[in-house]
Structure formats: structure tokens, C-alpha cells
Biopython code that builds the backbone (N, CA, C, O; Angstrom):
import numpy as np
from Bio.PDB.StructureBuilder import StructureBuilder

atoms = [
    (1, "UNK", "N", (-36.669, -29.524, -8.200)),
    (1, "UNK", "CA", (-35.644, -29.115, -9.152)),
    (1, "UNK", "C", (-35.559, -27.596, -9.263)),
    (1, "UNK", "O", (-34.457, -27.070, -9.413)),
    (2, "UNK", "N", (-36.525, -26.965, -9.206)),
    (2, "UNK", "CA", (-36.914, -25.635, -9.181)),
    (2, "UNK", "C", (-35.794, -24.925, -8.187)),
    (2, "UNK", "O", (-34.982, -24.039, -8.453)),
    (3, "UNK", "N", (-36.055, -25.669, -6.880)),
    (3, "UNK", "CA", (-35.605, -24.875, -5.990)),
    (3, "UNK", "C", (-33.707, -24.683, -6.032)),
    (3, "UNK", "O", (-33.080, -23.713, -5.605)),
    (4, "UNK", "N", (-33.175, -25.850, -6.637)),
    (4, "UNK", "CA", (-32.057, -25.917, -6.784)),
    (4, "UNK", "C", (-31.650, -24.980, -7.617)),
    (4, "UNK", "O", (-30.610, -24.424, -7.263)),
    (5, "UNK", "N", (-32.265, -24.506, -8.907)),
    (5, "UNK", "CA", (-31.898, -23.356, -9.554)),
    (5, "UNK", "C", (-31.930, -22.005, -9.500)),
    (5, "UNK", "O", (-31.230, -21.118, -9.989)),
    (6, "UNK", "N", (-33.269, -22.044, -8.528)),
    (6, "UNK", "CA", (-32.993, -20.542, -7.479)),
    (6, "UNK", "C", (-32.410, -20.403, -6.746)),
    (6, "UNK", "O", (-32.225, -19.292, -6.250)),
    (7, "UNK", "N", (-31.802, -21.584, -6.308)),
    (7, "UNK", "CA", (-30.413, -21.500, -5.313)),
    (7, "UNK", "C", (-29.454, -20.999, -5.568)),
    (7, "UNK", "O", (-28.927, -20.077, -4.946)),
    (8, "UNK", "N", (-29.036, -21.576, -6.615)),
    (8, "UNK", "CA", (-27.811, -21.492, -7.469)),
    (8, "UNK", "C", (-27.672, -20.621, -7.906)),
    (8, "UNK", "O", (-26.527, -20.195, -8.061)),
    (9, "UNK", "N", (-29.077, -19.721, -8.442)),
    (9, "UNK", "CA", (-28.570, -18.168, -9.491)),
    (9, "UNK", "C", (-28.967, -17.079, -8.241)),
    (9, "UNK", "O", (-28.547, -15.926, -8.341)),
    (10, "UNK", "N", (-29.662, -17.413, -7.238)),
    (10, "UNK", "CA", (-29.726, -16.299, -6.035)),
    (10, "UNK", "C", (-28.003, -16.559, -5.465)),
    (10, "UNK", "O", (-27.382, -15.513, -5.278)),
    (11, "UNK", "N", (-27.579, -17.291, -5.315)),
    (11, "UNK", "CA", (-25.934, -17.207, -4.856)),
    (11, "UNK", "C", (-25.158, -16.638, -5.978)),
    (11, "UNK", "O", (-24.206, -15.963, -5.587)),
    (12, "UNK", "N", (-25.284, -16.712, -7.200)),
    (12, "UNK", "CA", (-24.445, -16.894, -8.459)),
    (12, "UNK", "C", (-24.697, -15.435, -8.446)),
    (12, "UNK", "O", (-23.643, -14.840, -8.669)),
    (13, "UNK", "N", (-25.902, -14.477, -8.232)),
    (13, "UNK", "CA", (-26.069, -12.895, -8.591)),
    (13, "UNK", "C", (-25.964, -12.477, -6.970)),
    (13, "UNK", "O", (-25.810, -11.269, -6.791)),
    (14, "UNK", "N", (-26.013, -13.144, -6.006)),
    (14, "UNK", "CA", (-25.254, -11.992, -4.889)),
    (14, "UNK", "C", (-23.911, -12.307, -5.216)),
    (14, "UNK", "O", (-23.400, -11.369, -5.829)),
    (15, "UNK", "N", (-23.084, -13.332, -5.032)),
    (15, "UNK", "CA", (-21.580, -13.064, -5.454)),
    (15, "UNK", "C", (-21.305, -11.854, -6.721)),
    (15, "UNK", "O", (-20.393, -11.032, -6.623)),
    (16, "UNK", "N", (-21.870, -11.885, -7.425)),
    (16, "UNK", "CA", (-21.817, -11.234, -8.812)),
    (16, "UNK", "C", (-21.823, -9.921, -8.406)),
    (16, "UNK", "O", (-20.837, -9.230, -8.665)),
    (17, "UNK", "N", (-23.037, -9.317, -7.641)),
    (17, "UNK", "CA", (-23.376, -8.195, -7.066)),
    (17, "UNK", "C", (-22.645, -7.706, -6.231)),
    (17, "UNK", "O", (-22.661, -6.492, -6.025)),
    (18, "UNK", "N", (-21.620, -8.773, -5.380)),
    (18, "UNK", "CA", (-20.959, -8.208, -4.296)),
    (18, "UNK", "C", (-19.625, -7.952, -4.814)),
    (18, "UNK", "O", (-18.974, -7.122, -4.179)),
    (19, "UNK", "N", (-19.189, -8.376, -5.624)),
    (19, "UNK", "CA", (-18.070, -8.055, -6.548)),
    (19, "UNK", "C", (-17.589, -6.595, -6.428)),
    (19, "UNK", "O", (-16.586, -6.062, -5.954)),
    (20, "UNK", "N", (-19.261, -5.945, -7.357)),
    (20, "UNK", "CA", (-19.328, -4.675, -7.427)),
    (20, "UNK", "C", (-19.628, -4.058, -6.074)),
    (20, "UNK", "O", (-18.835, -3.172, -5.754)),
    (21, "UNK", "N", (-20.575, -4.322, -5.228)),
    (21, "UNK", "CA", (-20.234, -3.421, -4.430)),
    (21, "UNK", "C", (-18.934, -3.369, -3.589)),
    (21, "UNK", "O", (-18.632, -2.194, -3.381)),
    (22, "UNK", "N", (-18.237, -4.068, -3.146)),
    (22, "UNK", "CA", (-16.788, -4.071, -3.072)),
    (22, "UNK", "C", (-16.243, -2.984, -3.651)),
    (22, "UNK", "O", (-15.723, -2.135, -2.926)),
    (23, "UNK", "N", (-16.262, -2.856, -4.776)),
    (23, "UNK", "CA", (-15.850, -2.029, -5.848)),
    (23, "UNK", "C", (-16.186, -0.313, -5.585)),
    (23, "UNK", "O", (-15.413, 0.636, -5.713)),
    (24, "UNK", "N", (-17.508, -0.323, -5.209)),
    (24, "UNK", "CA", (-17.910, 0.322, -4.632)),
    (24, "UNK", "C", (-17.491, 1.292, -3.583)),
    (24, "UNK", "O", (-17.394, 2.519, -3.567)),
    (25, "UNK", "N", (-17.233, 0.167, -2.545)),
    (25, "UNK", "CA", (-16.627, 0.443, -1.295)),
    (25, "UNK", "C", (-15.075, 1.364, -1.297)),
    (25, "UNK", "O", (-14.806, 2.428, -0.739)),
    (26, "UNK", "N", (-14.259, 0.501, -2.130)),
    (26, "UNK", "CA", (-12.924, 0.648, -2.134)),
    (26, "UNK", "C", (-12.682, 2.121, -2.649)),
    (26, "UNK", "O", (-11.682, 2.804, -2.427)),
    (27, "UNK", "N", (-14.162, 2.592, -3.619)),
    (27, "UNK", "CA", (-13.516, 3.967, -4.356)),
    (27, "UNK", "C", (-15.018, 4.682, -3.384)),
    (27, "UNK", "O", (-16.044, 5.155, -3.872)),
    (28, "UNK", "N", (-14.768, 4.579, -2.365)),
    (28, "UNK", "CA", (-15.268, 5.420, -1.607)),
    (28, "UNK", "C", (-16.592, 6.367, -1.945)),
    (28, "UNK", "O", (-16.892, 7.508, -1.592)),
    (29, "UNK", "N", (-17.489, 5.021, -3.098)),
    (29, "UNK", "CA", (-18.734, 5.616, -3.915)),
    (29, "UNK", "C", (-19.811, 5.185, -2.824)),
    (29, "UNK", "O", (-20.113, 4.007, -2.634)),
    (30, "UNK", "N", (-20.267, 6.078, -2.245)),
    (30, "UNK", "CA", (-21.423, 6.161, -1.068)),
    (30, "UNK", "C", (-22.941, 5.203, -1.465)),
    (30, "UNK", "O", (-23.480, 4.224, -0.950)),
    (31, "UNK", "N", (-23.281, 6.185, -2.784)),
    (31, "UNK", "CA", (-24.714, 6.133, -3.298)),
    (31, "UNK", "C", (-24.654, 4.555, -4.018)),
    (31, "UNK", "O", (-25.505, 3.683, -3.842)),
    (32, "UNK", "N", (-23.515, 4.443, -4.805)),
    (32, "UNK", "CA", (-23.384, 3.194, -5.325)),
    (32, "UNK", "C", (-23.043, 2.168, -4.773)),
    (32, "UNK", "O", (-23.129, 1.131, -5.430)),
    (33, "UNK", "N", (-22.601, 2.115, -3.543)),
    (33, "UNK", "CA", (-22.446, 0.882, -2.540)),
    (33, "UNK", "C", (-23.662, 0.372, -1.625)),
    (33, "UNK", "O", (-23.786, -0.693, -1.020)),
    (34, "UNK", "N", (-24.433, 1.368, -1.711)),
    (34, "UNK", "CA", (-25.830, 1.419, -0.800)),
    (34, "UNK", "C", (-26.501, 0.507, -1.645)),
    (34, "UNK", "O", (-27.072, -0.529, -1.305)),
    (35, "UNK", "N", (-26.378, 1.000, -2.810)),
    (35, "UNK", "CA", (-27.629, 0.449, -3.604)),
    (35, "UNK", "C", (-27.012, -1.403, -4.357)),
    (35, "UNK", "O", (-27.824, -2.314, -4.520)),
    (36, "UNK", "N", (-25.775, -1.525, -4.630)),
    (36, "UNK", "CA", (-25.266, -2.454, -4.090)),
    (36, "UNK", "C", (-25.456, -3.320, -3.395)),
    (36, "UNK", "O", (-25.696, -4.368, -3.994)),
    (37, "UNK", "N", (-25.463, -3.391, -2.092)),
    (37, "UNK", "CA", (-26.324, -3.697, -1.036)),
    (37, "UNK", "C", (-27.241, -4.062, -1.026)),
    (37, "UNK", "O", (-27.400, -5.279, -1.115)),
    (38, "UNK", "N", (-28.376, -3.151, -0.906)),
    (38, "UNK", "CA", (-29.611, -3.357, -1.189)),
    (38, "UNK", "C", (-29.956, -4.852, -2.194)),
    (38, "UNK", "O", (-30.614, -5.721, -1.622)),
    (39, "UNK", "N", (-29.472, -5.147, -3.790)),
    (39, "UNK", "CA", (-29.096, -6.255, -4.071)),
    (39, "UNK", "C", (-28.225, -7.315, -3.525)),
    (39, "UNK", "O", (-28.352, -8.500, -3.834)),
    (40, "UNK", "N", (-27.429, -6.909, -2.791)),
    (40, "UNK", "CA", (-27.091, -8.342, -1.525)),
    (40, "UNK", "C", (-27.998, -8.497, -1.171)),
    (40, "UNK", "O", (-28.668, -9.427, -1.620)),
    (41, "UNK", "N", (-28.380, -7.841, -0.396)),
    (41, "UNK", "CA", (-29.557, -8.123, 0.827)),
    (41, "UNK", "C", (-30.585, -9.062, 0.132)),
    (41, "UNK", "O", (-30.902, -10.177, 0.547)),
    (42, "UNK", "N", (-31.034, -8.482, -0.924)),
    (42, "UNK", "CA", (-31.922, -9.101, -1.601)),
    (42, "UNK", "C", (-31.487, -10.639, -2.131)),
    (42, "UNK", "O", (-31.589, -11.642, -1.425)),
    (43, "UNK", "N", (-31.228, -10.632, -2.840)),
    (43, "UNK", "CA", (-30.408, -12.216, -3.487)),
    (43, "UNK", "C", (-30.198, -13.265, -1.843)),
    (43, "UNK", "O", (-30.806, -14.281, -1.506)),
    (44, "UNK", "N", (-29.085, -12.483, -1.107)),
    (44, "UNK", "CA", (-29.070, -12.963, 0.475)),
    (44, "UNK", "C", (-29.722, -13.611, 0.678)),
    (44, "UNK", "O", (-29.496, -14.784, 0.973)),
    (45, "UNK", "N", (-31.422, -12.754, 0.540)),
    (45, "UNK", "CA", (-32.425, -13.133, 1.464)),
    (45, "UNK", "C", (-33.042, -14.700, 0.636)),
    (45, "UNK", "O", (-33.412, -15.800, 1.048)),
    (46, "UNK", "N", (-32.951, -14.307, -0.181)),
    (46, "UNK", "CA", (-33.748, -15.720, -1.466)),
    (46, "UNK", "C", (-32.681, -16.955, -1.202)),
    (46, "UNK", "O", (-33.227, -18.048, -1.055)),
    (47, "UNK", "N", (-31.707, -16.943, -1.148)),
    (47, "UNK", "CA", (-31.012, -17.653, -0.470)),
    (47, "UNK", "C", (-30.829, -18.222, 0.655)),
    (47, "UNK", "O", (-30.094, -19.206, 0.727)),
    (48, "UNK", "N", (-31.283, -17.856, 1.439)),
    (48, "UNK", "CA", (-31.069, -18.316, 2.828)),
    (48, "UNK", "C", (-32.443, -18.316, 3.172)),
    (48, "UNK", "O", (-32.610, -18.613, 4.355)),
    (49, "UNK", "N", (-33.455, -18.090, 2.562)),
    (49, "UNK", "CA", (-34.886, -18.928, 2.852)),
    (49, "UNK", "C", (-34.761, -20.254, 2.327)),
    (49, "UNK", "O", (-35.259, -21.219, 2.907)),
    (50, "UNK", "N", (-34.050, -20.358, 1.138)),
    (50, "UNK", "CA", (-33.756, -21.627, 0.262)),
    (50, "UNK", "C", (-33.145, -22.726, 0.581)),
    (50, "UNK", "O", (-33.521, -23.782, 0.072)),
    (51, "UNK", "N", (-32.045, -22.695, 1.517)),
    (51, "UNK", "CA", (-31.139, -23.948, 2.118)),
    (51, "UNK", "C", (-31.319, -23.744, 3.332)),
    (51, "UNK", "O", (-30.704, -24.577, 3.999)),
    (52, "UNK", "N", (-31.976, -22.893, 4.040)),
    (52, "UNK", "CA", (-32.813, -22.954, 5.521)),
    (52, "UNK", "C", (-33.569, -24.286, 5.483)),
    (52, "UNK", "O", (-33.251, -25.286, 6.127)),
    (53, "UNK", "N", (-34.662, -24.171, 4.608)),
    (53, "UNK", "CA", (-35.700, -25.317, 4.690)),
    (53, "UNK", "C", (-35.326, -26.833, 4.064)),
    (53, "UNK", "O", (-35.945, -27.891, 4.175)),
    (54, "UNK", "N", (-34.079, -26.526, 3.369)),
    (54, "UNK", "CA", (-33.452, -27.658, 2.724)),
    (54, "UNK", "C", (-32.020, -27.685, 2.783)),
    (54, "UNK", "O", (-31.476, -26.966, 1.945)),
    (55, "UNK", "N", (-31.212, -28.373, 3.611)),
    (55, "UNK", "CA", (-29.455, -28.345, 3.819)),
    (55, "UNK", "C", (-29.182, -29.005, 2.297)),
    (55, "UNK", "O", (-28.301, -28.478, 1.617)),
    (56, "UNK", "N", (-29.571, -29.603, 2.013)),
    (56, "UNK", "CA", (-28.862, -30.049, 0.542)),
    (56, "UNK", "C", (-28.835, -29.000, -0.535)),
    (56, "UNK", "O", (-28.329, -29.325, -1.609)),
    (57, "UNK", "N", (-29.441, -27.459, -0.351)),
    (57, "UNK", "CA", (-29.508, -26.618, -1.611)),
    (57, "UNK", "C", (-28.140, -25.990, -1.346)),
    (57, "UNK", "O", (-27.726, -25.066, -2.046)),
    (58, "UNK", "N", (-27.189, -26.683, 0.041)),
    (58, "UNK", "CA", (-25.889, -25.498, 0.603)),
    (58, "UNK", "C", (-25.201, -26.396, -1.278)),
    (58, "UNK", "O", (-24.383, -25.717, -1.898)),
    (59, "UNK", "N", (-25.470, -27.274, -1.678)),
    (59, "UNK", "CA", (-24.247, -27.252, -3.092)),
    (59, "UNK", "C", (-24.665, -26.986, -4.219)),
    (59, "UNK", "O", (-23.927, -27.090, -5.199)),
    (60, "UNK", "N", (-26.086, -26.541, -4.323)),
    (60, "UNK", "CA", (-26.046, -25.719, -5.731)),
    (60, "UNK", "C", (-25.625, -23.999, -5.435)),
    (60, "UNK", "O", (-25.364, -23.133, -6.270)),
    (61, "UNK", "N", (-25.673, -23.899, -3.923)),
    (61, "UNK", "CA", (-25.058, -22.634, -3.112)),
    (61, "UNK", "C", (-23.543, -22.249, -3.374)),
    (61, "UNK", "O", (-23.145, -21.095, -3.538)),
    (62, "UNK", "N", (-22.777, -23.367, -3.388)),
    (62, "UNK", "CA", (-21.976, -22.974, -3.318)),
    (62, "UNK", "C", (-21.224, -23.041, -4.481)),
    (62, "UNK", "O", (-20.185, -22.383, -4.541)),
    (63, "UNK", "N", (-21.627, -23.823, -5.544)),
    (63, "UNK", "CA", (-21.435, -23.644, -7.126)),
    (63, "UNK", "C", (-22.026, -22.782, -7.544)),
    (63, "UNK", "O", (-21.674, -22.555, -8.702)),
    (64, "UNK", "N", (-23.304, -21.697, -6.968)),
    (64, "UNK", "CA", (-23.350, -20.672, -7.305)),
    (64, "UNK", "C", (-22.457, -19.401, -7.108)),
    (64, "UNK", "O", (-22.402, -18.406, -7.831)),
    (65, "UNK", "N", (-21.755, -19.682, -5.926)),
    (65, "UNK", "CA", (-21.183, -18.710, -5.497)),
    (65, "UNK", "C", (-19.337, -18.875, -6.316)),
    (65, "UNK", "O", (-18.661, -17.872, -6.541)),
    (66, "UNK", "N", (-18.809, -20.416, -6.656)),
    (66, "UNK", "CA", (-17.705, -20.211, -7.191)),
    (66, "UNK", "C", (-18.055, -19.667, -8.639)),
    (66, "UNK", "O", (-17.044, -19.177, -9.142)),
    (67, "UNK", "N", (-19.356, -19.582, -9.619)),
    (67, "UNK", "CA", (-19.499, -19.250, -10.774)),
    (67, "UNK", "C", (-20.006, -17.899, -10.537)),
    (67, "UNK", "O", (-20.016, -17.241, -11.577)),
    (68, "UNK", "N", (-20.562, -17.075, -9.187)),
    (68, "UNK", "CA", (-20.975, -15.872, -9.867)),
    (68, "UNK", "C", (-19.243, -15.025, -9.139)),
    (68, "UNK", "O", (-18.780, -14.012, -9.664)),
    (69, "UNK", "N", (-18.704, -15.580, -8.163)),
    (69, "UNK", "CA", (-17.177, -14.436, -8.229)),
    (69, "UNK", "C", (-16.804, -14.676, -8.842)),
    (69, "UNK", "O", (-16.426, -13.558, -9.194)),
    (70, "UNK", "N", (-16.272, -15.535, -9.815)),
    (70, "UNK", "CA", (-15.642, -16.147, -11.017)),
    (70, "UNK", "C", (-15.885, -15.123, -12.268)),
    (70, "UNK", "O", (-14.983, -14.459, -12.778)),
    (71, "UNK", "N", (-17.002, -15.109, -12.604)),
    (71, "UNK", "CA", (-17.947, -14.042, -13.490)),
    (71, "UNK", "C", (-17.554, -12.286, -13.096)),
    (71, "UNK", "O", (-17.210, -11.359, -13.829)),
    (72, "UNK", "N", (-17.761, -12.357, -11.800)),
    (72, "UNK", "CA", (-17.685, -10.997, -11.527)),
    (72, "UNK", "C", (-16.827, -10.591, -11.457)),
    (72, "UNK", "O", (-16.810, -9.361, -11.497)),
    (73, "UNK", "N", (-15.346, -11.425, -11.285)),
    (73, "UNK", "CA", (-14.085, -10.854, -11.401)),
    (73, "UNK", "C", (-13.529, -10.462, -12.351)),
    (73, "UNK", "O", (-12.641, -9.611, -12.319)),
    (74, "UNK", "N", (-14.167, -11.289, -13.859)),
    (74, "UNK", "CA", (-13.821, -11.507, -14.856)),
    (74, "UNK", "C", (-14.237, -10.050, -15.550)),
    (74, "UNK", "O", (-13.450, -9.382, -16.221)),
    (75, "UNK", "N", (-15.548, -9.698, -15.282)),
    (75, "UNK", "CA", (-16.160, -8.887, -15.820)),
    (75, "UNK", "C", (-15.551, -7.718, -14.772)),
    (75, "UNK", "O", (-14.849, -6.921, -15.395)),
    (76, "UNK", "N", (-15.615, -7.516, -13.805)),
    (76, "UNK", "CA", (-14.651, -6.220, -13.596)),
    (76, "UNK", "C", (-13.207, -6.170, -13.949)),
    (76, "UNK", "O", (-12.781, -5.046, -14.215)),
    (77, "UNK", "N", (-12.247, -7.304, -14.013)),
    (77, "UNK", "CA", (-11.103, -6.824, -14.734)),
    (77, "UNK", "C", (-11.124, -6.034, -16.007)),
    (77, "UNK", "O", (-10.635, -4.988, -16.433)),
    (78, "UNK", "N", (-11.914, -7.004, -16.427)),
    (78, "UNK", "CA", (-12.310, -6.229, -18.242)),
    (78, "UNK", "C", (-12.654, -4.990, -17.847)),
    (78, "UNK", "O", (-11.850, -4.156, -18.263)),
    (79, "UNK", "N", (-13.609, -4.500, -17.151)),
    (79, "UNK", "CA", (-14.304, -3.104, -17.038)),
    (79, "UNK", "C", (-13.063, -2.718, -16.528)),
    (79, "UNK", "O", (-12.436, -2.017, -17.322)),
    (80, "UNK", "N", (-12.539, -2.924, -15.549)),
    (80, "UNK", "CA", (-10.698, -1.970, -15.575)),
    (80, "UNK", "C", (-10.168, -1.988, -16.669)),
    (80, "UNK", "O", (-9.930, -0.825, -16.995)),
    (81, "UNK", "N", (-9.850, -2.693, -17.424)),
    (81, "UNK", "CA", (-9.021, -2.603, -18.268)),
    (81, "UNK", "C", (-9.312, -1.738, -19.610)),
    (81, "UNK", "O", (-8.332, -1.390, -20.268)),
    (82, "UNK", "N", (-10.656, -1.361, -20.062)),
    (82, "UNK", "CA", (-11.553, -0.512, -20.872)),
    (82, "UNK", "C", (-10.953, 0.472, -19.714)),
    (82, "UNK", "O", (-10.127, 1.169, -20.302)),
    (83, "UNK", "N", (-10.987, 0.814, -18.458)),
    (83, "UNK", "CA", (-11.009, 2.325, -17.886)),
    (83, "UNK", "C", (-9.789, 2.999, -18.377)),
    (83, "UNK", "O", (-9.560, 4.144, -18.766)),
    (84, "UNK", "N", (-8.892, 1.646, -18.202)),
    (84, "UNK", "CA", (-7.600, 2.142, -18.110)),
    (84, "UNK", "C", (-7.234, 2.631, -19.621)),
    (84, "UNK", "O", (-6.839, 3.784, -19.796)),
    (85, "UNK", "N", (-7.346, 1.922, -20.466)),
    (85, "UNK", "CA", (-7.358, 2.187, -21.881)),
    (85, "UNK", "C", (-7.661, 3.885, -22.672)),
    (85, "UNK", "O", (-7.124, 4.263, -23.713)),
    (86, "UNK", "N", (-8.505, 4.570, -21.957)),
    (86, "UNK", "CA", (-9.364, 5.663, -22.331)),
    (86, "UNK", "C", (-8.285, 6.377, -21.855)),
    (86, "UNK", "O", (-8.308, 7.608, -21.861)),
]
sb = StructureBuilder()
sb.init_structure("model")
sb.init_model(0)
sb.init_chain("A")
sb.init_seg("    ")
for serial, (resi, resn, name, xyz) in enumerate(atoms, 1):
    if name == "N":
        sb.init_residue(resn, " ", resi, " ")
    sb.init_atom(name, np.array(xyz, "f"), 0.0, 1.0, " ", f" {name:<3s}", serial, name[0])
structure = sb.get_structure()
């Protein structure tokens, strides 16, 4: 059971993470896309040790991944929309 929930929130926080670095990318922020990254990579990696050794963790994978872009979109519109506001 364990492993299904590290599945799910290691997919749910790289989607989340990749959101932003995207974000990153697009405004041509160097230091902040690196490090970005670096949290892909990471989350990535916990992930794909996870449904490597077990094909059935690919669907708490991939309900992690429609709830953490879901989240992260949500939460960067808002953070645009505070930018834009100021």
C-alpha cells in the first residue's frame, strides 16, 4: 500500500514541479529552471524505480500526474493573476 502512495505523490510533485519549471523556461530564468529540474529529476527518479519493479503502480502514476498538473496549473494561474494585479 505504501508503495502506491509514493507513487502517486512522486508523480503528483514532479508534474507540480514541472509546471514551474516550464515557467521557468518560457521567461528565460536560467538559475530557476536548473534548480527546477533538479526536482524533476528527483521525484522522476522515485518514480520510475517505483512502477519499474511493479507495472500496476503505472495508475496511481498516472492519477498522480492528472492531480499534480491540475494543481499546478491552478496554482500558477492564481500566481499570474496576483502578478498581474500589482
Amino acid at each position: 500500500m505504501l508503495d502506491y502512495v509514493i507513487t502517486f505523490f512522486a508523480i503528483f510533485a514532479l508534474d507540480f514541479v514541472y509546471t514551474y519549471y516550464l515557467k521557468c523556461v518560457q521567461n528565460d530564468e536560467a538559475i530557476g529552471a536548473s534548480l527546477w529540474a533538479v526536482a524533476c529529476y528527483l521525484f522522476g527518479g522515485v518514480a520510475v524505480i517505483q512502477y519499474t519493479t511493479n507495472y500496476i503502480m503505472l495508475i496511481p502514476a498516472c492519477f498522480g500526474a492528472i492531480c499534480g498538473t491540475y494543481l499546478g496549473m491552478i496554482m500558477k494561474k492564481k500566481n499570474t493573476e496576483i502578478s498581474a494585479a500589482r
